[in-house]
C-alpha positions as CSV (number, residue, x, y, z in Angstrom):
1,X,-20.4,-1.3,-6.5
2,X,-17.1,-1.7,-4.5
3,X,-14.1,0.2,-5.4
4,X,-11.6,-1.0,-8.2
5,X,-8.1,-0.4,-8.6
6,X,-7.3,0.5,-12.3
7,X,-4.1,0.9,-14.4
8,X,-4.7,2.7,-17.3
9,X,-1.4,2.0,-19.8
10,X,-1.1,4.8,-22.6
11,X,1.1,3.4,-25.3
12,X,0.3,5.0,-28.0
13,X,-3.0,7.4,-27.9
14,X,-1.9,9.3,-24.9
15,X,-5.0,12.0,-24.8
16,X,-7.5,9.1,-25.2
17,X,-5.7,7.8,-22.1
18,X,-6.1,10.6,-20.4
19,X,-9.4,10.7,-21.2
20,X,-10.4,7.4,-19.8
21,X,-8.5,7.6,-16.7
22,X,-10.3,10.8,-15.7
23,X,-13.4,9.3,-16.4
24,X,-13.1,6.1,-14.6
25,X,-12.8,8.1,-11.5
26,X,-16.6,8.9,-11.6
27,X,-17.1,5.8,-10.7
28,X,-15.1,6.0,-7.5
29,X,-12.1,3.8,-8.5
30,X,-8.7,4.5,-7.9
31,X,-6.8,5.2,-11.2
32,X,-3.6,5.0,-12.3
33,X,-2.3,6.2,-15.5
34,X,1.3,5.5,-16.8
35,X,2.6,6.5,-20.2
36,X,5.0,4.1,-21.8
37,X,6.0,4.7,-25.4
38,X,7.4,7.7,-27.4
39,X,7.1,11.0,-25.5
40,X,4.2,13.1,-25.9
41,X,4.7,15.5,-29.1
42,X,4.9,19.0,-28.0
43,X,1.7,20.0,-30.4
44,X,-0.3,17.4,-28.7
45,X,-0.2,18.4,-25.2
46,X,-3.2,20.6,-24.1
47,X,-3.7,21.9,-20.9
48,X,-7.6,21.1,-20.8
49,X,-6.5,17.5,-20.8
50,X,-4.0,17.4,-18.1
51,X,-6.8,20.1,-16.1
52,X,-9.3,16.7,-15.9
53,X,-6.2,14.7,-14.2
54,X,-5.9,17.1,-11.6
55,X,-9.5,17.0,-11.0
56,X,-9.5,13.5,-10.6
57,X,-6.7,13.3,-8.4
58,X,-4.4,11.0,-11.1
59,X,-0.7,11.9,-10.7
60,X,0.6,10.6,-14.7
61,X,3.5,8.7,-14.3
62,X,6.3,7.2,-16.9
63,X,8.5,4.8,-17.1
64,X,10.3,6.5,-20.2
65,X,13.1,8.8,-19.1
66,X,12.5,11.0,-21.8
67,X,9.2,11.9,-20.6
68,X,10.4,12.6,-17.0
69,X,10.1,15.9,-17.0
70,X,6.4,16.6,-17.9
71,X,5.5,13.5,-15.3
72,X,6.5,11.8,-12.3
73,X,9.1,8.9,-13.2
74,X,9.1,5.4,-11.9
75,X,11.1,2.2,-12.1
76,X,10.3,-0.6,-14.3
77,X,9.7,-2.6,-10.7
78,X,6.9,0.0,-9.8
79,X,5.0,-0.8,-12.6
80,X,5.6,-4.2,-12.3
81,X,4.3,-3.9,-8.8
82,X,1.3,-2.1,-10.7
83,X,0.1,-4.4,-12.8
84,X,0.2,-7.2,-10.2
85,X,-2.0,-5.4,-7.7
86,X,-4.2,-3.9,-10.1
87,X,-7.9,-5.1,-10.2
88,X,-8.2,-4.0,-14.0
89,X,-5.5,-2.8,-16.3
90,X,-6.4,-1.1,-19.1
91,X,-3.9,-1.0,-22.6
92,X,-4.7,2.2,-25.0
């Protein structure tokens, strides 16, 4: 199986996202996860889930300014970019 290039866009159920993007990354794909939407709420963010990005070597990025400071923040032209030269993108 050759190696894909996934998107993985969290809109609303930003852990599941998580999730999946870690997980995709046993298969040897690159993975990239991007949170667009409402911020994160503060009771929802647990370490063990952000632990399983770093394992898999998935920087979480955003396009919503608010969210800027938990995760690296990109231009609406960088996802664009994304999606474009993505092999599989991936809506949760």
């Amino acid at each position: 199986m050759s190696e894909k290039k996934i998107l993985v866009l969290s809109r609303s159920l930003h852990l599941e996202a998580v999730r999946v993007a870690a997980g995709l990354t046993i298969a040897g794909h690159t993975v990239r996860l991007i949170f667009l939407g409402a911020p994160l709420p503060e009771d929802s963010i647990n370490p063990e889930h952000f632990e399983l990005l770093e394992l898999s070597d998935i920087e979480p990025e955003t396009i919503n300014k608010k969210m800027g400071k938990e995760f690296k923040l990109i231009e609406s032209s960088e996802l664009i970019h994304s999606l474009e030269h993505s092999d599989h993108v991936i809506n949760i």
